[in-house]
VEXSENU-654036 format. One record per residue (C-alpha): chain; x, z, y; residue in three letters. Coordinates in steps of 0.02 Angstrom, whole numbers, plus 50000, padded with zeros to 5 digits. Each point is the difference from the previous one (the first is absolute). Example, Ala and Ser with C-alpha at 12.3 -4.5 7.8 and 13.67 -1.06 7.14 Angstrom:
{pt 'A',{50615,50390,49775},'ala'}
{pt 'A',{50069,49967,50172},'ser'}
This chain:
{pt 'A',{50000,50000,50000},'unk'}
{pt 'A',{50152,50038,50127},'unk'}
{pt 'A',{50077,49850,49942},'unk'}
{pt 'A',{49830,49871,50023},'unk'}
{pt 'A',{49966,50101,50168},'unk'}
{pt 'A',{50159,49918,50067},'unk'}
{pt 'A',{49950,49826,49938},'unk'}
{pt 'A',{49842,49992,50076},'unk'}
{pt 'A',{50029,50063,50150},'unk'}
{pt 'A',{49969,49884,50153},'unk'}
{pt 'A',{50119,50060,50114},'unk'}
{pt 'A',{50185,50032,49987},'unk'}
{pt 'A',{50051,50168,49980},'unk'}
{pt 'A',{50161,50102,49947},'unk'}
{pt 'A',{50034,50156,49922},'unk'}
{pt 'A',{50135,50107,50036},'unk'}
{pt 'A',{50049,50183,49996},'unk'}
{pt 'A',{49918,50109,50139},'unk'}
{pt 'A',{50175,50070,50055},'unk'}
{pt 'A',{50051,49810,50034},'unk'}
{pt 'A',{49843,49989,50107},'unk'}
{pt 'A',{50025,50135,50130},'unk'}
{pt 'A',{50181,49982,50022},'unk'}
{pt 'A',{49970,49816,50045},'unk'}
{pt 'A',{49860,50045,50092},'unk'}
{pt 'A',{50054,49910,50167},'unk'}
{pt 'A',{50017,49824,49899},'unk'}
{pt 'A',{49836,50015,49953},'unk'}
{pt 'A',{49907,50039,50135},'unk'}
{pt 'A',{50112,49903,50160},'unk'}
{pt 'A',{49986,49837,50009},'unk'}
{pt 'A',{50163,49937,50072},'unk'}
{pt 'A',{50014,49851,50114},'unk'}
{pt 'A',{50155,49913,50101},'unk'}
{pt 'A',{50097,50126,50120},'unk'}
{pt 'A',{50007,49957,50180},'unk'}
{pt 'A',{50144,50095,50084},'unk'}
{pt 'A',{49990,50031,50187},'unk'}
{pt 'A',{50015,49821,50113},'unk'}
{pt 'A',{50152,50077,50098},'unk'}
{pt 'A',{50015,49845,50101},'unk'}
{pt 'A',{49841,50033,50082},'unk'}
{pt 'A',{50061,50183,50063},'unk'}
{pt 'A',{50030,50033,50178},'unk'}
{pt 'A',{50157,49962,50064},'unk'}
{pt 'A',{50068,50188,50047},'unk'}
{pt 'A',{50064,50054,50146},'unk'}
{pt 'A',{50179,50008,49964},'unk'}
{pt 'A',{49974,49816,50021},'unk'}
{pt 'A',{50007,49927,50170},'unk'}
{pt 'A',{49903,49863,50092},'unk'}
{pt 'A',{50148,49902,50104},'unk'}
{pt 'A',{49972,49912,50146},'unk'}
{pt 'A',{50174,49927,50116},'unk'}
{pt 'A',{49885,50014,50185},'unk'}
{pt 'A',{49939,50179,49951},'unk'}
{pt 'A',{50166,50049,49960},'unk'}
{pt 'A',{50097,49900,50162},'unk'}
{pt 'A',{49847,50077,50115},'unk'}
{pt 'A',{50059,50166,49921},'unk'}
{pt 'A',{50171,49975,50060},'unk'}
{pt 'A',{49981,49927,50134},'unk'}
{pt 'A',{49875,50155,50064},'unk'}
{pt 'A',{50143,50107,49946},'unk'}
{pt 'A',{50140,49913,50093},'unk'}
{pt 'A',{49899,49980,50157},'unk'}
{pt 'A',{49941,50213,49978},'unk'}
{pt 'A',{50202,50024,50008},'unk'}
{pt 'A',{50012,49875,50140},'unk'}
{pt 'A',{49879,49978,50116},'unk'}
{pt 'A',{50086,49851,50109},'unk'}
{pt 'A',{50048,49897,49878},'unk'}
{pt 'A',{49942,49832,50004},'unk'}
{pt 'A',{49908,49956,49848},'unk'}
{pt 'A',{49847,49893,50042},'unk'}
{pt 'A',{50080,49840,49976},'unk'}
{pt 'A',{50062,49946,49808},'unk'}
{pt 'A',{50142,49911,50046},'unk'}
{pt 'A',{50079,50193,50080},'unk'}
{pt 'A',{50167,50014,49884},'unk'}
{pt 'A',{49920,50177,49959},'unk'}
{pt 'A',{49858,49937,49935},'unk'}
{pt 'A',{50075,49866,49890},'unk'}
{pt 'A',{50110,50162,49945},'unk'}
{pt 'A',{49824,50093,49960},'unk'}
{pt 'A',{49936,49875,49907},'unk'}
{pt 'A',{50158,49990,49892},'unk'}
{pt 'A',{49996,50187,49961},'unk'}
{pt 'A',{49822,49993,49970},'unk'}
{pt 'A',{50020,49860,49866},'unk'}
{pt 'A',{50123,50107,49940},'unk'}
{pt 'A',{49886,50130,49969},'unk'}
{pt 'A',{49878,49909,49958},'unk'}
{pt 'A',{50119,49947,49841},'unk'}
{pt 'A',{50058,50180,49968},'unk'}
{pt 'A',{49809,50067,49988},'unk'}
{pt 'A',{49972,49856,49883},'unk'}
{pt 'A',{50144,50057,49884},'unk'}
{pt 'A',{49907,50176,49981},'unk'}
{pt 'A',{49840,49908,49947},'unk'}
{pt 'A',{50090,49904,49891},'unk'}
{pt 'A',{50075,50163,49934},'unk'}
{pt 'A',{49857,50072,49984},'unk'}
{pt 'A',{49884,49875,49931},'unk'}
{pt 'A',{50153,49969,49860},'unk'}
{pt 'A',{49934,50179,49910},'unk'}
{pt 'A',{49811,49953,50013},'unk'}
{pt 'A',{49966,49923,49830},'unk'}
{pt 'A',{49849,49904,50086},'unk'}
{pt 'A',{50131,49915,50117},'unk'}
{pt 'A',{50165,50004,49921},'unk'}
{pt 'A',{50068,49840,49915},'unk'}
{pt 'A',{50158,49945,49929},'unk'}
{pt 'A',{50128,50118,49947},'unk'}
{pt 'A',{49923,50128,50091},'unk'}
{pt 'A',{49859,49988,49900},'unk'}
{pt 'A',{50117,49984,49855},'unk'}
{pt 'A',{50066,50189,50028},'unk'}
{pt 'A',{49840,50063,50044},'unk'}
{pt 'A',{49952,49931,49824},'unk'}
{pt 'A',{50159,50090,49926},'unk'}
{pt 'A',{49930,50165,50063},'unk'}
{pt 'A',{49874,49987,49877},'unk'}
{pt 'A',{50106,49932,49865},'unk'}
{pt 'A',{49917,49823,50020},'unk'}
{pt 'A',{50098,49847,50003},'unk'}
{pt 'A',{49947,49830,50049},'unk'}
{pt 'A',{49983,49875,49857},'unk'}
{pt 'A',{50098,49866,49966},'unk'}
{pt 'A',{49885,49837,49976},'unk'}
{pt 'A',{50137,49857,49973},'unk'}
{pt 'A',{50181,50034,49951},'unk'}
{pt 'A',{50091,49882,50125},'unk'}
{pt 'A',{50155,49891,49952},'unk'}
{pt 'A',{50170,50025,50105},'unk'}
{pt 'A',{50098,49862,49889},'unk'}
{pt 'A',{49916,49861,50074},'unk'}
{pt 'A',{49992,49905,50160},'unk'}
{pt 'A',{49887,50071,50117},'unk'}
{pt 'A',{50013,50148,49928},'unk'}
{pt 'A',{49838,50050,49937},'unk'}
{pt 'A',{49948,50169,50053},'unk'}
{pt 'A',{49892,50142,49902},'unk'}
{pt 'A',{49814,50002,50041},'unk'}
{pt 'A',{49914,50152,50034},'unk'}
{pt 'A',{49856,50079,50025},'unk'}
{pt 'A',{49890,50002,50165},'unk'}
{pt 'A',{50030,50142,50118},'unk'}
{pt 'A',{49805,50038,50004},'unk'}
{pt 'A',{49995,50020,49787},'unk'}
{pt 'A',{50151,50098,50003},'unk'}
{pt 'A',{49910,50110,50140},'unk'}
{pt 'A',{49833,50023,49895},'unk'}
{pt 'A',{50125,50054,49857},'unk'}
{pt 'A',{50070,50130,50094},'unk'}
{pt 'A',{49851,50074,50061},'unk'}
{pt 'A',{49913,49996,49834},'unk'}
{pt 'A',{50174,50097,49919},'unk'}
{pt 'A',{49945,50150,50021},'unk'}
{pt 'A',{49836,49979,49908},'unk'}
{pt 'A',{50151,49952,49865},'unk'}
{pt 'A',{50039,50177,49960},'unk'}
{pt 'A',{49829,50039,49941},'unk'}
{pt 'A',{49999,50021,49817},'unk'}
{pt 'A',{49821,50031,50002},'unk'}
{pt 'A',{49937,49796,50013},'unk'}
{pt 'A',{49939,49986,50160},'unk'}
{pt 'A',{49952,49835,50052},'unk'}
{pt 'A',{50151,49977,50111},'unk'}
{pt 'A',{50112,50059,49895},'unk'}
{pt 'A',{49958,49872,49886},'unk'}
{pt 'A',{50005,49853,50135},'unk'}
{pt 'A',{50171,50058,50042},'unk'}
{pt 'A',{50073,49979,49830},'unk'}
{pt 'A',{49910,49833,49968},'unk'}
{pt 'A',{50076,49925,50173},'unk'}
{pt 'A',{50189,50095,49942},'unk'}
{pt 'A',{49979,49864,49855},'unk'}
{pt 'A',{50041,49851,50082},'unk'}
{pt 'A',{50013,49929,50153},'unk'}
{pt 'A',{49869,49856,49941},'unk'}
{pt 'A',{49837,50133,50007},'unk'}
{pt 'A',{49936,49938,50146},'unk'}
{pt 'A',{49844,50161,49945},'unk'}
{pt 'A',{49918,50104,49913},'unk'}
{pt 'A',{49823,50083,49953},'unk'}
{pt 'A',{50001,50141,49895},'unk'}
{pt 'A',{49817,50051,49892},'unk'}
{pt 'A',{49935,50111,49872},'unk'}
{pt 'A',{49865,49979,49861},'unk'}
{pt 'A',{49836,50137,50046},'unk'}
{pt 'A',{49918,50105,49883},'unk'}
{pt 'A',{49855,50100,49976},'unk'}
{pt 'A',{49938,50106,49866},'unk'}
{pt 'A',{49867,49923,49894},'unk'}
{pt 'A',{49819,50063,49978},'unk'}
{pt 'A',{49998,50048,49817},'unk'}
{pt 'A',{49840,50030,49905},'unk'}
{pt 'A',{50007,50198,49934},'unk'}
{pt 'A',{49994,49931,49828},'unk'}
{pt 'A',{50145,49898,49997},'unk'}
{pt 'A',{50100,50125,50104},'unk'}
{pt 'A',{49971,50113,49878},'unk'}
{pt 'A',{50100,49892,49873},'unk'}
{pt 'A',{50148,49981,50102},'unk'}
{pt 'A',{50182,50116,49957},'unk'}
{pt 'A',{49999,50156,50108},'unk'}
{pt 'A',{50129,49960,50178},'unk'}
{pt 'A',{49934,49815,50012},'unk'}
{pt 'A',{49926,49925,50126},'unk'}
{pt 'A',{49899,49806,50017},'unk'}
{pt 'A',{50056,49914,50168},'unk'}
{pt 'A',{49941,49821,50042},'unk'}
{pt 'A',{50094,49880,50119},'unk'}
{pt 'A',{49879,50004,50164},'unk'}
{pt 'A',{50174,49880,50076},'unk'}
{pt 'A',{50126,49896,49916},'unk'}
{pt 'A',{50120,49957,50112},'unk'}
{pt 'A',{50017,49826,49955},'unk'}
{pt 'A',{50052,50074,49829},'unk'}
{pt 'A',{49991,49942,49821},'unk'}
{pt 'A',{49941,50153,49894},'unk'}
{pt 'A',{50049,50131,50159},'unk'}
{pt 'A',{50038,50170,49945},'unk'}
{pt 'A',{50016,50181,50113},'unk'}
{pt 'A',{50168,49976,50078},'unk'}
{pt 'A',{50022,49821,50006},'unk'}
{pt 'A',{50067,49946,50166},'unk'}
{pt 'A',{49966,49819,50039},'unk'}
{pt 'A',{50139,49896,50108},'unk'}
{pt 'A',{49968,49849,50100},'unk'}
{pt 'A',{50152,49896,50041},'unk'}
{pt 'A',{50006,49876,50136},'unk'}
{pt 'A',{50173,49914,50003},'unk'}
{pt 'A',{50082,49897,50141},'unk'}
{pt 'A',{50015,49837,49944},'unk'}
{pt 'A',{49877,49867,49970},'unk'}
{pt 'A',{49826,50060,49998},'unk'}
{pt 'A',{50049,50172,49947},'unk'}
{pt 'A',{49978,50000,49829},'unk'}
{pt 'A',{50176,50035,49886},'unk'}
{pt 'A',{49939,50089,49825},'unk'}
{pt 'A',{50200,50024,49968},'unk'}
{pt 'A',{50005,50096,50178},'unk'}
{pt 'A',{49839,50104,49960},'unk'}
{pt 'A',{50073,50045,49833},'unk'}
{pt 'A',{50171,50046,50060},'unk'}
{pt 'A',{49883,50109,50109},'unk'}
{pt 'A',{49916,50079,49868},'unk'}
{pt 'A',{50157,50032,49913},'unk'}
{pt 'A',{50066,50101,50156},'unk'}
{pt 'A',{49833,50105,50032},'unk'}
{pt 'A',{49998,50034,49806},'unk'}
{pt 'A',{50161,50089,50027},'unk'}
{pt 'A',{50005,50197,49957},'unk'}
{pt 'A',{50087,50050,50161},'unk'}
{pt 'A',{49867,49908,50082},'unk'}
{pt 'A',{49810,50026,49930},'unk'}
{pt 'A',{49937,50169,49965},'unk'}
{pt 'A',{49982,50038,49816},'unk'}
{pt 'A',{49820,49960,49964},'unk'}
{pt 'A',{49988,49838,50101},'unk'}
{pt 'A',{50006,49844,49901},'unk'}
{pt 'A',{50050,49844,50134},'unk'}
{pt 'A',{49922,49819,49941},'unk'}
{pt 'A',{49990,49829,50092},'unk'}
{pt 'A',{49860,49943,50079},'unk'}
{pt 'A',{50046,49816,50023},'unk'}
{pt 'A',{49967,49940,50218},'unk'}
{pt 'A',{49868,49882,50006},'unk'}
{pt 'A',{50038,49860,50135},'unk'}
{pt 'A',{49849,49914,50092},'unk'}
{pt 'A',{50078,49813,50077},'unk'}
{pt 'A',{49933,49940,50149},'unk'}
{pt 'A',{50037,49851,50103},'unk'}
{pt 'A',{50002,50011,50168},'unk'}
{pt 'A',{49909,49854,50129},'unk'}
{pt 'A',{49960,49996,50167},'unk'}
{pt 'A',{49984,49888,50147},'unk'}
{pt 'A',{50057,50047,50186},'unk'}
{pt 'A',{49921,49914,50156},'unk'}
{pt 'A',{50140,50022,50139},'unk'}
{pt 'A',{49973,50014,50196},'unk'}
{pt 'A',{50036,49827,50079},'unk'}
{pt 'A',{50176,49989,50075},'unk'}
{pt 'A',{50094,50122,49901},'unk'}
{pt 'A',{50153,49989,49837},'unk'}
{pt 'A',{49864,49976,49847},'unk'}
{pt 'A',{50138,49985,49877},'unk'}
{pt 'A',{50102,50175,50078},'unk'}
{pt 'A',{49796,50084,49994},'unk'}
{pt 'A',{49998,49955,49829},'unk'}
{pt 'A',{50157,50046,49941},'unk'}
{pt 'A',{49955,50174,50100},'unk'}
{pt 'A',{49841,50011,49914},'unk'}
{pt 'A',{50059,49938,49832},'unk'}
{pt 'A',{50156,50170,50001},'unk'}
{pt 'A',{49894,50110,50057},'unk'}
{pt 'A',{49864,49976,49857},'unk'}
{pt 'A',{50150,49973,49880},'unk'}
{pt 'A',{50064,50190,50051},'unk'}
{pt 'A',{49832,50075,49993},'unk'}
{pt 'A',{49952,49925,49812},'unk'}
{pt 'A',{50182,50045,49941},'unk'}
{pt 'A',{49956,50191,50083},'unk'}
{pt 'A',{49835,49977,49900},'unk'}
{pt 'A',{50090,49955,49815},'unk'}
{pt 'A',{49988,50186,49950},'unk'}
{pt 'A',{49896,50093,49869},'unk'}
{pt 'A',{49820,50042,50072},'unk'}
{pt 'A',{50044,49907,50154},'unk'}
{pt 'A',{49832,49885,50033},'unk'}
{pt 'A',{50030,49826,50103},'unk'}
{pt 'A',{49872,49987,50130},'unk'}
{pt 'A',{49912,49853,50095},'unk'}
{pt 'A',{50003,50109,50170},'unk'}
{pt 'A',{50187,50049,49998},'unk'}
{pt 'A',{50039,49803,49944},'unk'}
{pt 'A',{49912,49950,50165},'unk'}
{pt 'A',{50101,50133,50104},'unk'}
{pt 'A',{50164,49912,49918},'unk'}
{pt 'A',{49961,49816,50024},'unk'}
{pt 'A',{49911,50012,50193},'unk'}
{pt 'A',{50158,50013,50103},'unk'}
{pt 'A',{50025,49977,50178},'unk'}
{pt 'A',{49952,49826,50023},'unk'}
{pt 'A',{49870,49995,49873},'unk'}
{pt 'A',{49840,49967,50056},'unk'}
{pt 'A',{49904,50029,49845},'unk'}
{pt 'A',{50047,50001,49783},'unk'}
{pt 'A',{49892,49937,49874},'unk'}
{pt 'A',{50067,50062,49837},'unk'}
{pt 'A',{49940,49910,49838},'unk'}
{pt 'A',{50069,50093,49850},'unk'}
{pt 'A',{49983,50165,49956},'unk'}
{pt 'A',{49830,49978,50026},'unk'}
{pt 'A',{49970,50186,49998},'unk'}
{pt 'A',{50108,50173,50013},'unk'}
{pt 'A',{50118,50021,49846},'unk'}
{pt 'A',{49945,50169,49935},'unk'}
{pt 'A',{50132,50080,49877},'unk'}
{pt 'A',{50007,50156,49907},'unk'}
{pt 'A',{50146,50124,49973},'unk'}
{pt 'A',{50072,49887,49858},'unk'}
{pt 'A',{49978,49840,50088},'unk'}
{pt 'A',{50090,49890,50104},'unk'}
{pt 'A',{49953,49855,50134},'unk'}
{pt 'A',{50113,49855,50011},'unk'}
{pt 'A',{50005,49860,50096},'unk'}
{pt 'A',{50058,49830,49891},'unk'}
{pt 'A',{50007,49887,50143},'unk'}
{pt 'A',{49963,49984,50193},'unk'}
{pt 'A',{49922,49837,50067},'unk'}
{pt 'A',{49975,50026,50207},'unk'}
{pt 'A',{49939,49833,50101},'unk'}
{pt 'A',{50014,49988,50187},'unk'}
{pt 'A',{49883,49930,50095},'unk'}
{pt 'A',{49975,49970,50191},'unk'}
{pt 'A',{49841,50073,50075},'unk'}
């Protein structure tokens, strides 16, 4: 009867010790989704940052000498003094720049270069290496690495690194630590619930088990409590590499990585291709093919911002991007509607057809 209970039942359900259940109580009842660390480029700039400005600095000065001096003669620009004012206050002007420099170089939302490099070595992160280069040939070919902006999401996310309790971030930070070529990452869990058992066949169940059925799978084959589901989205091509998502896997899987009970699988990116069309109608008199090629980078950068997991590709903001100055109105044939994606999906754009038109 315990046995036939199993086979008939309509839903999928697992049994497992009770002491499994509550100490992996938080995978079964938190659904995870993909960690979003703090924009930091969108912080104030702070105060130990200055606003220059040459005139407000030469008025300064110039207040300052004529304070000290009250008959000199400094109304007219071509007074020697003055011409020596304005070469001080240049002078300054370059010396206050060096302390913003100095201080934006240990911001980690403004440093780039090898001072981001040892700001990165603080926290024991180093930038990755993307292409070894080649110094026996001529040119010399030199080592590629990568971009200042994913090295700075790396560093912010290190700290969630040290967690060995799987936090979302924690896991995003090892997946990116993989290779340079994960462009990102979603991280997801399977759901449970505990299943509404008639008495009768409770009563036939071992003492310490419990019935659970799967209320969310993740994207999962057969998900079971624990299971932690990784989307990979990879940098080249449309974003799907299964050898980068399992080298992934591998590196998540590791014991110094995952906590104990979690058990990381692949859920394989699913890429939506779009082509995109569009027609511009230019202002009489003005550099159609310079608007276009305007228009045509500007909606390039904004769908290559948009090739991310959960990122959706929408009609309004493809508008914004093609109607630059000098564009009097866009008529944009394909997508014919927003490109709405989920947390394991990814919009990409096959190929961009723009016309230009006079109005």
């Amino acid at each position: 009867m315990y046995l036939n209970f199993f086979k008939i039942s309509i839903m999928q359900v697992f049994i497992f010790a009770a002491d499994f259940l509550f100490d992996n109580a938080m995978e079964l009842n938190m659904s995870q989704i993909n960690f979003s660390p703090v924009d930091i480029s969108k912080l104030p700039i702070p105060n130990a940052i200055e606003s220059l400005d040459f005139e407000s600095i030469k008025t300064e000065i110039l207040a300052d000498y004529a304070s000290r001096y009250p008959n000199a003669h400094i109304e007219l620009a071509s007074e020697p003094v003055v011409k020596l004012i304005e070469t001080f206050a240049y002078r300054e002007l370059l010396v206050r720049q060096r302390v913003n420099d100095g201080a934006n170089a240990v911001l980690l939302a403004k440093a780039t270069g090898a001072q981001l490099d040892y700001l990165g070595n603080r926290f024991n992160v180093k930038r990755q290496l993307i292409t070894q280069g080649n110094s026996n040939v001529t040119p010399a070919i030199a080592d590629v690495y990568e971009t200042d902006d994913r090295f700075r999401k790396r560093i912010q996310l290190s700290l969630e690194g040290f967690s060995t309790a799987g936090p979302i971030g924690a896991y995003v930070y090892h997946a990116l630590a993989t290779s340079a070529l994960v462009k990102d990452v979603t991280i997801d869990a399977p759901e449970f619930s505990y299943a509404d058992i008639a008495p009768a066949l409770l009563a036939q169940l071992p003492d310490n088990v419990v019935i659970l059925h799967c209320t969310y799978d993740a994207g999962l084959t057969n998900p079971m409590p624990g299971d932690v589901a990784v989307t990979t989205l990879s940098t080249q091509g449309n974003g799907k590499d299964e050898v980068l998502a399992s080298a992934v896997i591998t590196a998540l899987s590791d014991d110094d990585i995952r906590p104990l009970t979690d058990h990381v699988c692949n859920r394989a990116v699913e890429i939506i291709e779009y082509e995109l069309n569009a027609t511009l109608f230019c202002f009489k008199g003005t550099d159609s093919q310079a608007i276009k090629a305007a228009s045509l980078q500007a909606v390039k950068d904004y769908m290559k911002q948009h090739h991310k997991l959960g990122l959706a590709v929408t009609q309004s903001a493809l508008y914004s991007a093609l109607h630059q100055p000098g564009i009097e109105r866009v008529v944009l044939h394909s997508p014919s509607s927003d490109i709405m994606v989920e947390n394991y999906q990814a919009a990409y754009c096959m190929s961009e057809q723009v016309n230009i038109k006079a109005a």
